[in-house]
SELOVO-745524 format. One record per atom (N, C-alpha, C, O): residue in one letter; chain; atom name; residue number from 0; x, y, z. Coordinates in Angstrom, 3 decimals. Layout:
! SELOVO-745524
+--------+--------+-------+-----+----------+----------+----------+
! residu ! chaine ! atome ! num !        x !        y !        z !
+--------+--------+-------+-----+----------+----------+----------+
!      a !      A !    CA ! NUM !        X !        Y !        Z !
...
+--------+--------+-------+-----+----------+----------+----------+
//
This chain:
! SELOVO-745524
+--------+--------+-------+-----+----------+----------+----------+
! residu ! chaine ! atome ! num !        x !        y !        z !
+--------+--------+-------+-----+----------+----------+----------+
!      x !      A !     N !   0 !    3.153 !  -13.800 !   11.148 !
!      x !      A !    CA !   0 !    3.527 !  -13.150 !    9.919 !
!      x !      A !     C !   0 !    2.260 !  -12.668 !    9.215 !
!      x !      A !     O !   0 !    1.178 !  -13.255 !    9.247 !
!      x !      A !     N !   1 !    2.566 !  -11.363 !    8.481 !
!      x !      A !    CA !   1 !    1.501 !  -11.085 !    7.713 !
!      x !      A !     C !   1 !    1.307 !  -11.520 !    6.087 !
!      x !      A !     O !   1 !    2.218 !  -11.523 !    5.260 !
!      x !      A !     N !   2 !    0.173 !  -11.814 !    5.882 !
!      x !      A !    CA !   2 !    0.203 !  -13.001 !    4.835 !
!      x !      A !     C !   2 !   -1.330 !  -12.923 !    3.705 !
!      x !      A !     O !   2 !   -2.436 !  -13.045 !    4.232 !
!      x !      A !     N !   3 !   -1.262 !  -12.802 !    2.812 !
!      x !      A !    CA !   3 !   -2.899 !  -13.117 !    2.175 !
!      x !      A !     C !   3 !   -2.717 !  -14.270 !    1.291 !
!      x !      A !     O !   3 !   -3.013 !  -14.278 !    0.097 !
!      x !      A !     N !   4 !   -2.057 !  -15.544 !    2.153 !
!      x !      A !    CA !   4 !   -2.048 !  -16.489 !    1.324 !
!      x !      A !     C !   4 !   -3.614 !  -17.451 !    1.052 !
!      x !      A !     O !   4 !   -4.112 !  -18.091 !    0.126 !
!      x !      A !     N !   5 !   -3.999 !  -17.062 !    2.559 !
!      x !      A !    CA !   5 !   -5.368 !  -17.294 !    2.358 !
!      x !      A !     C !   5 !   -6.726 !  -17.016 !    1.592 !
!      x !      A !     O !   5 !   -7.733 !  -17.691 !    1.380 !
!      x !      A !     N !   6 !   -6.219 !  -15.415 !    1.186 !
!      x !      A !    CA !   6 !   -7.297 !  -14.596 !    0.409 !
!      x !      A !     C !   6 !   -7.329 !  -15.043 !   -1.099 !
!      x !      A !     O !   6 !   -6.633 !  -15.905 !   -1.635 !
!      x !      A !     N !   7 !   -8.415 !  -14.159 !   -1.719 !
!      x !      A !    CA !   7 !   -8.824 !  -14.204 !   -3.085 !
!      x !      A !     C !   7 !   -7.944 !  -13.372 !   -4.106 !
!      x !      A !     O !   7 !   -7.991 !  -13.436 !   -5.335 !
!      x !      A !     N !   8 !   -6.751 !  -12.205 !   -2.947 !
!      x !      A !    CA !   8 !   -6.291 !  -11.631 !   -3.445 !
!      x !      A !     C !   8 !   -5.090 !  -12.007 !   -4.166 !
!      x !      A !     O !   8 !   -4.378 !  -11.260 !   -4.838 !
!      x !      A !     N !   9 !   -4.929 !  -13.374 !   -3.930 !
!      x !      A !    CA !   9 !   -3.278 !  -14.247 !   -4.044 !
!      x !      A !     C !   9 !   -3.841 !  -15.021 !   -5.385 !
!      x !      A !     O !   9 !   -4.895 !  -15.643 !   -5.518 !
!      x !      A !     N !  10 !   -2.989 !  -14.823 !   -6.149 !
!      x !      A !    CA !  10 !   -3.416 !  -15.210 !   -7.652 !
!      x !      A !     C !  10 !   -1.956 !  -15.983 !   -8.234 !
!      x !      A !     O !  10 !   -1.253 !  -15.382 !   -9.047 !
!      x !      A !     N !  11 !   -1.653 !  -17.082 !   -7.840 !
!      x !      A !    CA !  11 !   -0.404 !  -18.033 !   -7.923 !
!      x !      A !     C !  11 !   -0.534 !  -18.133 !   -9.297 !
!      x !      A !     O !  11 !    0.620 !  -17.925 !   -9.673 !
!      x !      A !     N !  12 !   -1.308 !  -18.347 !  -10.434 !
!      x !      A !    CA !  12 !   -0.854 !  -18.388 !  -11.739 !
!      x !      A !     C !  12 !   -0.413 !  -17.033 !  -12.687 !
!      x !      A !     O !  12 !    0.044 !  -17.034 !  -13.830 !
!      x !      A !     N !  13 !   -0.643 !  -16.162 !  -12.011 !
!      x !      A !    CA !  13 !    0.354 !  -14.695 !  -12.159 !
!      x !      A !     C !  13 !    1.814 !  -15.118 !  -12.161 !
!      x !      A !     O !  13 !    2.460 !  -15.668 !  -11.269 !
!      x !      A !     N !  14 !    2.348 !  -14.545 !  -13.949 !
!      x !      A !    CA !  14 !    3.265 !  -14.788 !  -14.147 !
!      x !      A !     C !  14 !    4.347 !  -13.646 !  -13.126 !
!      x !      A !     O !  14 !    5.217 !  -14.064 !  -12.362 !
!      x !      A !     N !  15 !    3.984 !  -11.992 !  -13.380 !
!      x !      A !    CA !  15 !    4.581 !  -11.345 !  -12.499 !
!      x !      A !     C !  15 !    4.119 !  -10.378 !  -11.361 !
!      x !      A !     O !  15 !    4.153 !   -9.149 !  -11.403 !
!      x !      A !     N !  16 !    3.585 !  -11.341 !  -10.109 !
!      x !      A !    CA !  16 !    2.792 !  -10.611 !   -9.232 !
!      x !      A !     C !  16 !    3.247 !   -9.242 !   -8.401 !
!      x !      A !     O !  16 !    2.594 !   -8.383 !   -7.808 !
!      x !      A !     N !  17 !    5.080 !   -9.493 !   -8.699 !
!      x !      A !    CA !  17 !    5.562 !   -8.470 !   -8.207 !
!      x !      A !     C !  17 !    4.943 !   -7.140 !   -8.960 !
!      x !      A !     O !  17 !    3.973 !   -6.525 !   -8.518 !
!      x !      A !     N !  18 !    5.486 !   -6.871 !   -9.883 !
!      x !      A !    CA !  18 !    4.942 !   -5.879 !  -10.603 !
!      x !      A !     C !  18 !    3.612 !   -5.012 !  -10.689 !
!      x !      A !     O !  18 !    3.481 !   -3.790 !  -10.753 !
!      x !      A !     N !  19 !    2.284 !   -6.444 !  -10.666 !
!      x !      A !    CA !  19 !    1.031 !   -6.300 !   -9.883 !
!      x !      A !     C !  19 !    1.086 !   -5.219 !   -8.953 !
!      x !      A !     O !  19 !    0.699 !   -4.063 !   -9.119 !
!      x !      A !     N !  20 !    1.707 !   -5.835 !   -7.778 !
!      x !      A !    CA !  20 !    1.396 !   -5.552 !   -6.609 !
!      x !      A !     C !  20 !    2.237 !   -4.026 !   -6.468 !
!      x !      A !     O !  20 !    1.808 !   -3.248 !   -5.616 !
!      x !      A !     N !  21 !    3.211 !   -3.683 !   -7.153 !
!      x !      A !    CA !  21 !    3.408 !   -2.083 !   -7.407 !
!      x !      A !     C !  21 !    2.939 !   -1.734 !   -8.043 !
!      x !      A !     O !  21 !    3.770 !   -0.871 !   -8.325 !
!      x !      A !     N !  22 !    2.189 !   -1.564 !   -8.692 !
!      x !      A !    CA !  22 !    1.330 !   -1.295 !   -9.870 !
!      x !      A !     C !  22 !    0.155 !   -0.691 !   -8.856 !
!      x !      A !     O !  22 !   -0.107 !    0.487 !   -8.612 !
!      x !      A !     N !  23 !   -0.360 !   -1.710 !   -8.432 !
!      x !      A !    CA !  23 !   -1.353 !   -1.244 !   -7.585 !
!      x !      A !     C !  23 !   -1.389 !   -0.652 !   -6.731 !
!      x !      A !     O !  23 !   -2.346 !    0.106 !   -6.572 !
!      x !      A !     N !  24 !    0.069 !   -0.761 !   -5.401 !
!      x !      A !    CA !  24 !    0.282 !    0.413 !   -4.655 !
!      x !      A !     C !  24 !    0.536 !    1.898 !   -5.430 !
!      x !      A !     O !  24 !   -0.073 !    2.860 !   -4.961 !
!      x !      A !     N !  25 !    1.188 !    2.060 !   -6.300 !
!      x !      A !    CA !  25 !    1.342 !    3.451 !   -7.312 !
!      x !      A !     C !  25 !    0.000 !    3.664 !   -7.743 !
!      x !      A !     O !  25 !   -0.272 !    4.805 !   -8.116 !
!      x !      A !     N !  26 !   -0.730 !    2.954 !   -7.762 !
!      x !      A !    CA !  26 !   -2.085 !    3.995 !   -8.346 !
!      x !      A !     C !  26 !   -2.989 !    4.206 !   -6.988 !
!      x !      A !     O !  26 !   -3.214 !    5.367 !   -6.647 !
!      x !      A !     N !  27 !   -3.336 !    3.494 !   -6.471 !
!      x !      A !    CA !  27 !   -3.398 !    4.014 !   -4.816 !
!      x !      A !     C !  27 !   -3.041 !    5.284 !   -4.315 !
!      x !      A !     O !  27 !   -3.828 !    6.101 !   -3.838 !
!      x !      A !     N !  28 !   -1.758 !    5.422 !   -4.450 !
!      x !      A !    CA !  28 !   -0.592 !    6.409 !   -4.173 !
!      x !      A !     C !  28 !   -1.011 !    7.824 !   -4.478 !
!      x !      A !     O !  28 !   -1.078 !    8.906 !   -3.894 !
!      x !      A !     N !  29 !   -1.234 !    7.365 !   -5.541 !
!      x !      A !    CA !  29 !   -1.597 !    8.451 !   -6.892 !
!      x !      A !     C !  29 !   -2.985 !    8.897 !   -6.579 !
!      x !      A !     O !  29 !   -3.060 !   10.126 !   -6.565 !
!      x !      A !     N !  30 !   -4.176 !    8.249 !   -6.308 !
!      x !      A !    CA !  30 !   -4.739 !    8.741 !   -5.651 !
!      x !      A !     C !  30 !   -5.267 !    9.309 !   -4.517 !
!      x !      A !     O !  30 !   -6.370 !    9.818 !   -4.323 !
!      x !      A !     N !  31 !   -3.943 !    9.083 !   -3.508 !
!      x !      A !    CA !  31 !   -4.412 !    9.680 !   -2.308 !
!      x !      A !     C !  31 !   -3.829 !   11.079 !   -3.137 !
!      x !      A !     O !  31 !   -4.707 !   11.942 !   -3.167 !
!      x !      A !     N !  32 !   -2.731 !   11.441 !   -3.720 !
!      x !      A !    CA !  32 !   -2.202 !   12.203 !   -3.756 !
!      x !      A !     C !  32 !   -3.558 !   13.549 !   -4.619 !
!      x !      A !     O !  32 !   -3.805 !   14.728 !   -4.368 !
!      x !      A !     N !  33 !   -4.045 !   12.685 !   -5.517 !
!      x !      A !    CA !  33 !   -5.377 !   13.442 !   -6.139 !
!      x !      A !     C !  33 !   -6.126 !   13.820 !   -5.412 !
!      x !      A !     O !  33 !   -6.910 !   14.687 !   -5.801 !
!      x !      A !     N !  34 !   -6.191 !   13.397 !   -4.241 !
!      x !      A !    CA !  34 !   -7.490 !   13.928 !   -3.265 !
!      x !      A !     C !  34 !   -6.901 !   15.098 !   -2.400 !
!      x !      A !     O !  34 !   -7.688 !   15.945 !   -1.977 !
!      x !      A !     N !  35 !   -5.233 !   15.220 !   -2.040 !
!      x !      A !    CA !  35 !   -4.636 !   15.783 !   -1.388 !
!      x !      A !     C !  35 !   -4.546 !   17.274 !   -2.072 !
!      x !      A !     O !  35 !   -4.628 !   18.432 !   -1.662 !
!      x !      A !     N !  36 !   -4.341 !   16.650 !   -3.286 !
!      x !      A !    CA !  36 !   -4.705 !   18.177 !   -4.157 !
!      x !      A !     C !  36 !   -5.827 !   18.847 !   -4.749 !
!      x !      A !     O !  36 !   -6.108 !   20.026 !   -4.963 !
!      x !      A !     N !  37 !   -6.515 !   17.480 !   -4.997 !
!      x !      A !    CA !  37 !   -7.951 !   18.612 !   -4.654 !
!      x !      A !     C !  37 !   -8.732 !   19.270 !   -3.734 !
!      x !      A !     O !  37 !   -9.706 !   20.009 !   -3.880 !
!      x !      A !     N !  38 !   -8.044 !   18.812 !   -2.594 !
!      x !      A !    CA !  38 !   -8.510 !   19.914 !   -1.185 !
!      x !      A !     C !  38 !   -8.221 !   21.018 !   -0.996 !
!      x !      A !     O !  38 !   -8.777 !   21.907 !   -0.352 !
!      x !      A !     N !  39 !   -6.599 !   20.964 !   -2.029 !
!      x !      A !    CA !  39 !   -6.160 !   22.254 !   -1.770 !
!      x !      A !     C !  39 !   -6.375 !   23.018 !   -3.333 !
!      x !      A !     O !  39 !   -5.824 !   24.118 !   -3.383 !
!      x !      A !     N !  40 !   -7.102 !   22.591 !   -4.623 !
!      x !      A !    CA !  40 !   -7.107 !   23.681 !   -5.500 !
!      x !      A !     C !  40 !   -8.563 !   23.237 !   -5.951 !
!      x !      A !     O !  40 !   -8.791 !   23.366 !   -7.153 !
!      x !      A !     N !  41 !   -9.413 !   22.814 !   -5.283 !
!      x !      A !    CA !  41 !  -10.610 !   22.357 !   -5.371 !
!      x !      A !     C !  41 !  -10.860 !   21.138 !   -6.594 !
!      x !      A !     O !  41 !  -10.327 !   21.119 !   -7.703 !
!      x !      A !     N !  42 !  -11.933 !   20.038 !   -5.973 !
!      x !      A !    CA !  42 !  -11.736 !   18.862 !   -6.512 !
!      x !      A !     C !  42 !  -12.768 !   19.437 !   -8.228 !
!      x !      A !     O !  42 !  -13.437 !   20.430 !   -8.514 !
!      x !      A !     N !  43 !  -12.396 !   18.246 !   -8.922 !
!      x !      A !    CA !  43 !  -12.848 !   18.294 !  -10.295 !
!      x !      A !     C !  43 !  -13.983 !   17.155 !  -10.627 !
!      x !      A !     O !  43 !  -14.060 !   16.469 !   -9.608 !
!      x !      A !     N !  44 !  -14.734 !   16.749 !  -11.440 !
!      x !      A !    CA !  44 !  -15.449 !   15.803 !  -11.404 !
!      x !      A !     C !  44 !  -14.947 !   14.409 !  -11.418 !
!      x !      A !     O !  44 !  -13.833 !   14.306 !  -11.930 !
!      x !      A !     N !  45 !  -15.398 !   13.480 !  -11.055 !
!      x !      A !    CA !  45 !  -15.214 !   11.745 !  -11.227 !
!      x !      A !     C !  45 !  -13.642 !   11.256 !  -10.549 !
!      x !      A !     O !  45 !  -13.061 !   10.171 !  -10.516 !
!      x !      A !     N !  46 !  -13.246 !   12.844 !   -9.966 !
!      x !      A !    CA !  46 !  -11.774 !   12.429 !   -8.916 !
!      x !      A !     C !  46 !  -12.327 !   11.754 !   -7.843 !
!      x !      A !     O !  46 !  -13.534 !   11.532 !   -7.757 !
!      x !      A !     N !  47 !  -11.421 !   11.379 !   -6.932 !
!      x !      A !    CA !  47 !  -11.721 !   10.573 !   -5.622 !
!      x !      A !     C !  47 !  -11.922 !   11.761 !   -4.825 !
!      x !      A !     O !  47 !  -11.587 !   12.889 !   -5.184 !
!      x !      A !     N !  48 !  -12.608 !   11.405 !   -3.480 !
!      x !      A !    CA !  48 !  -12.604 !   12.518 !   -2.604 !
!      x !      A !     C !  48 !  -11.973 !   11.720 !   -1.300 !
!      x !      A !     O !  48 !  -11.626 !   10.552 !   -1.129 !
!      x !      A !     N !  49 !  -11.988 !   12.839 !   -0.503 !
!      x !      A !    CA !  49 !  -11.369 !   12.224 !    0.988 !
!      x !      A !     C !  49 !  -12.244 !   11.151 !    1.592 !
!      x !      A !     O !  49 !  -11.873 !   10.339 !    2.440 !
!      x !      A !     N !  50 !  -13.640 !   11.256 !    0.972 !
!      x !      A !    CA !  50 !  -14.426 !    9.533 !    1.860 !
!      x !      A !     C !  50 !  -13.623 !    8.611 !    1.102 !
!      x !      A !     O !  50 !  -13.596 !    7.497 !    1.626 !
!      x !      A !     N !  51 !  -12.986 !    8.709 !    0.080 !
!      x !      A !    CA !  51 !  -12.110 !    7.604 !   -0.951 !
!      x !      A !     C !  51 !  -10.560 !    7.474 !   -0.403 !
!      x !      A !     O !  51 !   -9.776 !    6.965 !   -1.204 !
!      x !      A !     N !  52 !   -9.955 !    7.940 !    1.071 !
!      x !      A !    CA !  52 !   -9.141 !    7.567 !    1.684 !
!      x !      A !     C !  52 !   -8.657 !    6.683 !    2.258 !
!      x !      A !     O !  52 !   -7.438 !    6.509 !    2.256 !
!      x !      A !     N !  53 !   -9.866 !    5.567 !    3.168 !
!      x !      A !    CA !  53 !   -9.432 !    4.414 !    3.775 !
!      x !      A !     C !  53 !   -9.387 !    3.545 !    2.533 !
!      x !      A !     O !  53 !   -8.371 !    2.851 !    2.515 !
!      x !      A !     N !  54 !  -10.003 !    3.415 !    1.728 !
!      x !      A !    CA !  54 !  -10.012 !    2.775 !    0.340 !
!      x !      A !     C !  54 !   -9.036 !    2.637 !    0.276 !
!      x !      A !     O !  54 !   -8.613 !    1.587 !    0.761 !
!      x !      A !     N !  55 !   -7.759 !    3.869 !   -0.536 !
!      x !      A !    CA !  55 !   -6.939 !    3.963 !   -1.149 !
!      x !      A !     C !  55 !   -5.764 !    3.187 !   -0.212 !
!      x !      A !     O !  55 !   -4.839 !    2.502 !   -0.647 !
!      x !      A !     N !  56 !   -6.055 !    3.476 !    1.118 !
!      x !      A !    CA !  56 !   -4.974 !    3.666 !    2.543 !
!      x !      A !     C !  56 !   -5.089 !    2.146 !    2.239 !
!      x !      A !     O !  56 !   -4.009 !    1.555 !    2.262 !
!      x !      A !     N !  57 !   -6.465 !    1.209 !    1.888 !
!      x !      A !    CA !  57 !   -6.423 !    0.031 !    2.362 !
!      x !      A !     C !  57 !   -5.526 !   -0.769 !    1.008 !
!      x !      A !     O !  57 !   -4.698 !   -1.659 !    1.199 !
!      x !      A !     N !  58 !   -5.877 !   -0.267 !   -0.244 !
!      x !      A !    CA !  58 !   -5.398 !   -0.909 !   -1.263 !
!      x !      A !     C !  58 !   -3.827 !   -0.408 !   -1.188 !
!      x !      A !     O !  58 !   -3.211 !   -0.875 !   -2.147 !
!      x !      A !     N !  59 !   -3.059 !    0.344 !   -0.396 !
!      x !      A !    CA !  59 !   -1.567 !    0.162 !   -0.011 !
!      x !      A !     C !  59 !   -1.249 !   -0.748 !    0.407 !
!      x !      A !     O !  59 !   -0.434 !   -1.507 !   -0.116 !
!      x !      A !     N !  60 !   -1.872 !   -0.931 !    1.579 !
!      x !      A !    CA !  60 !   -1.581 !   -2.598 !    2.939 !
!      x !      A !     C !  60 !   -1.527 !   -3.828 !    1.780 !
!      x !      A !     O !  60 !   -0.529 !   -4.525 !    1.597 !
!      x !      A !     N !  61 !   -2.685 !   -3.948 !    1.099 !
!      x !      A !    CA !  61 !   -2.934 !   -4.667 !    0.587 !
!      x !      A !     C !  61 !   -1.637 !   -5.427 !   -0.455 !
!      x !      A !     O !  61 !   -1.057 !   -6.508 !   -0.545 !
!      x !      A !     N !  62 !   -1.646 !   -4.052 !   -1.143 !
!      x !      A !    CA !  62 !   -0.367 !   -4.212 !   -2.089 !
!      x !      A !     C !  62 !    0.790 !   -4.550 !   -1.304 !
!      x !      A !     O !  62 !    1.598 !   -5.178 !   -1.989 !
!      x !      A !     N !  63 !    1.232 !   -4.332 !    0.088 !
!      x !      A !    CA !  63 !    2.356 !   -4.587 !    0.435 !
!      x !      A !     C !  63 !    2.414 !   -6.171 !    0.875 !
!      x !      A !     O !  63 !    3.417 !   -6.872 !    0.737 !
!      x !      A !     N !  64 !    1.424 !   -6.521 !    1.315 !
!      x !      A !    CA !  64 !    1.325 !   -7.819 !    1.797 !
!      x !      A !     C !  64 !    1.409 !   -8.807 !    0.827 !
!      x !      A !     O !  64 !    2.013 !   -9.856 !    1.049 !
!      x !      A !     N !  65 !    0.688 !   -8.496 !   -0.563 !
!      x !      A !    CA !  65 !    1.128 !   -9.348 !   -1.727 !
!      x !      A !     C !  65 !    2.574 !   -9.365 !   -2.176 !
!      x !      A !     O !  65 !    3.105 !  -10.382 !   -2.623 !
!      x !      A !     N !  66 !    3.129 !   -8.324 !   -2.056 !
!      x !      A !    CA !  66 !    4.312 !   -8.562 !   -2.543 !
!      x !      A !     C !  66 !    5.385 !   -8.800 !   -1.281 !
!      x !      A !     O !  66 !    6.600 !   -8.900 !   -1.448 !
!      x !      A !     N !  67 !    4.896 !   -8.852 !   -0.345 !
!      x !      A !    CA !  67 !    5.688 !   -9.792 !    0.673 !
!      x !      A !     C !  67 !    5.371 !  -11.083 !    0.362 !
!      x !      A !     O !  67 !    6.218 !  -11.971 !    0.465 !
!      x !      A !     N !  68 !    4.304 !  -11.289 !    0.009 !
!      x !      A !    CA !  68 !    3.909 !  -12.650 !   -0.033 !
!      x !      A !     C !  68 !    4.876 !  -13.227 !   -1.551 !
!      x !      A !     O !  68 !    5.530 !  -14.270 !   -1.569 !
!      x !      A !     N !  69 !    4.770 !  -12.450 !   -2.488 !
!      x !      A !    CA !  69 !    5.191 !  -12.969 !   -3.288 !
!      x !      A !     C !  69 !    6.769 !  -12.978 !   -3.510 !
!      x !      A !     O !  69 !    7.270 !  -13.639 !   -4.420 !
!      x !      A !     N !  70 !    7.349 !  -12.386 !   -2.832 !
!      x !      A !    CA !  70 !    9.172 !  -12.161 !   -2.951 !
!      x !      A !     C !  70 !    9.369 !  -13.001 !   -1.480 !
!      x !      A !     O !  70 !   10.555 !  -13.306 !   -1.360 !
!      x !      A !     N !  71 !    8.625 !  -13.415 !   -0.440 !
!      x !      A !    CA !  71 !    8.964 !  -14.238 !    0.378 !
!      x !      A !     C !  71 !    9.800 !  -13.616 !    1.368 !
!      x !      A !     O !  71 !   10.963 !  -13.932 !    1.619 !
!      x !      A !     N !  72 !    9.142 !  -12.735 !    1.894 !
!      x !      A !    CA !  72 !   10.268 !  -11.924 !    2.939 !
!      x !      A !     C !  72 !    8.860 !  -11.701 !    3.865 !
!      x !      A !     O !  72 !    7.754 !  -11.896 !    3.361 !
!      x !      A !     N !  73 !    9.014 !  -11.307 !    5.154 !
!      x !      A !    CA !  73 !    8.267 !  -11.437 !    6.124 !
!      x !      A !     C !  73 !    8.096 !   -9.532 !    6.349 !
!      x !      A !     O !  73 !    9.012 !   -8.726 !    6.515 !
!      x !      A !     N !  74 !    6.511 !   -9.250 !    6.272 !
!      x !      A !    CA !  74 !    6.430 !   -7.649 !    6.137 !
!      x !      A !     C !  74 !    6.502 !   -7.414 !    7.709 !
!      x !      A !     O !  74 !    7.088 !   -6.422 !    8.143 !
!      x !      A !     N !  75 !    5.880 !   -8.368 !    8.584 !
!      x !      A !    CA !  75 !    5.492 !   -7.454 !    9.824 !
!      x !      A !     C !  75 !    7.334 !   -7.660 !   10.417 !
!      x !      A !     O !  75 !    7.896 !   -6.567 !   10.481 !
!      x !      A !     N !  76 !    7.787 !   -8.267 !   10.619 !
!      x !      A !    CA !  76 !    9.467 !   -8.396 !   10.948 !
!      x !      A !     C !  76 !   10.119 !   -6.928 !   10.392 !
!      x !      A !     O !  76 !   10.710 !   -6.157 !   11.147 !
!      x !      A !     N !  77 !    9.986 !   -6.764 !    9.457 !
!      x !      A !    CA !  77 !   10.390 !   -5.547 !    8.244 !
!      x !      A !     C !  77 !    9.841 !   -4.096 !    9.076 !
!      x !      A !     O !  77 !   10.461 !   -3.326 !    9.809 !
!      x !      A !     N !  78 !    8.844 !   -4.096 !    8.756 !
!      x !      A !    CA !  78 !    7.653 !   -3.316 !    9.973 !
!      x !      A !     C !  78 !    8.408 !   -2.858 !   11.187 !
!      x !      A !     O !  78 !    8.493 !   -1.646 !   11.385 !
!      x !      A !     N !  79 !    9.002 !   -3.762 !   12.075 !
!      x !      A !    CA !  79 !    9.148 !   -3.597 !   13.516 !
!      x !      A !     C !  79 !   10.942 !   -3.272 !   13.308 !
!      x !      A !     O !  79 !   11.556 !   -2.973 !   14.332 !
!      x !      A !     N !  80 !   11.700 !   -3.343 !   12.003 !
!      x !      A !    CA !  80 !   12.549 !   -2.993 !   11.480 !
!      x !      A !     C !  80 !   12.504 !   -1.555 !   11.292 !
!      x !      A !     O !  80 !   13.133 !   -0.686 !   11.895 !
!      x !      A !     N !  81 !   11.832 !   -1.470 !   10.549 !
!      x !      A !    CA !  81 !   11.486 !    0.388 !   10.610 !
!      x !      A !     C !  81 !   10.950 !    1.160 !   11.264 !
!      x !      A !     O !  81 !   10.799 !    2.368 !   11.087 !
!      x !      A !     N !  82 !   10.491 !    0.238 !   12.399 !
!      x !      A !    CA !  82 !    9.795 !    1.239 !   13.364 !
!      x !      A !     C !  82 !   10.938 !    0.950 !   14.758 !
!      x !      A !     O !  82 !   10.482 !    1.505 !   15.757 !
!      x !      A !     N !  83 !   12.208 !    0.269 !   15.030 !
!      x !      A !    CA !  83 !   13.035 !    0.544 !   15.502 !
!      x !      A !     C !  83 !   14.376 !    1.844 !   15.269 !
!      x !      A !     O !  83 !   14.990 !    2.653 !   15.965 !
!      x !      A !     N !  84 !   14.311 !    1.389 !   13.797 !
!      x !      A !    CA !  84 !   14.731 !    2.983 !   13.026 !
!      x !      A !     C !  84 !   14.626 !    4.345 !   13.010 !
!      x !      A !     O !  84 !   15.389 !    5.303 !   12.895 !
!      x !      A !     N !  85 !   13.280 !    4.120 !   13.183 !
!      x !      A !    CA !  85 !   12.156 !    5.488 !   13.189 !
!      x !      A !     C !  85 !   12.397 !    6.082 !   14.888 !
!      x !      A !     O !  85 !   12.394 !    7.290 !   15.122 !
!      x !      A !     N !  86 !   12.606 !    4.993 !   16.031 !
!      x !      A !    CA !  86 !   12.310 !    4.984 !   17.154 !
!      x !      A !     C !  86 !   14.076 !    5.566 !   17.370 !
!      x !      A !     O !  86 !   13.889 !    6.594 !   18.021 !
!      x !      A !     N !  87 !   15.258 !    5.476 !   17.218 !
!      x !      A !    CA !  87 !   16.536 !    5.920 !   17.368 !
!      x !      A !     C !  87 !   16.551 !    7.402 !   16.687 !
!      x !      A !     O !  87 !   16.941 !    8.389 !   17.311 !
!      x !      A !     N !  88 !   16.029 !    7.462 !   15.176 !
!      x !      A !    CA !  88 !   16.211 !    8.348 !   15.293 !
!      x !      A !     C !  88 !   15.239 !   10.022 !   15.552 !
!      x !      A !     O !  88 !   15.280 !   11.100 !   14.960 !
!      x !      A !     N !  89 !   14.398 !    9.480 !   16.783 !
!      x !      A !    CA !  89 !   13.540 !   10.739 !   17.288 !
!      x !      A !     C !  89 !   14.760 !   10.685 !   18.792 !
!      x !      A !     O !  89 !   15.214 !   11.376 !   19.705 !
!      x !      A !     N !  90 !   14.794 !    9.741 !   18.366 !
!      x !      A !    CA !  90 !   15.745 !    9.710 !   20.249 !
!      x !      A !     C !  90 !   17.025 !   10.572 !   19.688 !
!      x !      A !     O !  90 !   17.994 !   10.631 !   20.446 !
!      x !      A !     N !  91 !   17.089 !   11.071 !   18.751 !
!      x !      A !    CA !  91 !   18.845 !   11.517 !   18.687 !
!      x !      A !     C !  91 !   18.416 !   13.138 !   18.789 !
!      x !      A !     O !  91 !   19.286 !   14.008 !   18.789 !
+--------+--------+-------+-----+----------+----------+----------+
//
């Protein structure tokens, strides 16, 4: 299972980690999406740029694994859930 119960990132006296942990995937989000558009209408100062991609890509994972961790549902099971999904329907 995938898990950061081990990490620094798991903060158990967080009253609502759920929230956290979307919080943080949406601004992530938000910035890949800033970089996506400044490629295409040219970037502006103190935006992220595309070297600021695996960053952003990583603080998604990140966010998802906390809030697996914290609602108690198993991500990589989930994972191989949607990628059986994904896998039927290219086959149709």
């Amino acid at each position: 299972m995938i898990s950061l119960s081990q990490t620094p990132w798991t903060n158990p006296s967080t009253d609502d980690q759920r929230t956290h942990a979307i919080l943080h995937a949406v601004k992530a989000a938000a910035k890949l999406v800033m970089i996506l558009e400044s490629e295409g209408h040219g970037g502006r100062e103190n935006e992220p740029t595309a070297a600021d991609q695996p960053k952003y890509a990583a603080d998604l994972v990140i966010s998802a694994i906390r809030l697996a961790d914290v609602c108690g549902f198993d991500l990589e099971a989930a994972l191989k859930v949607r990628d059986r999904n994904a896998q039927r329907r290219l086959a149709l």
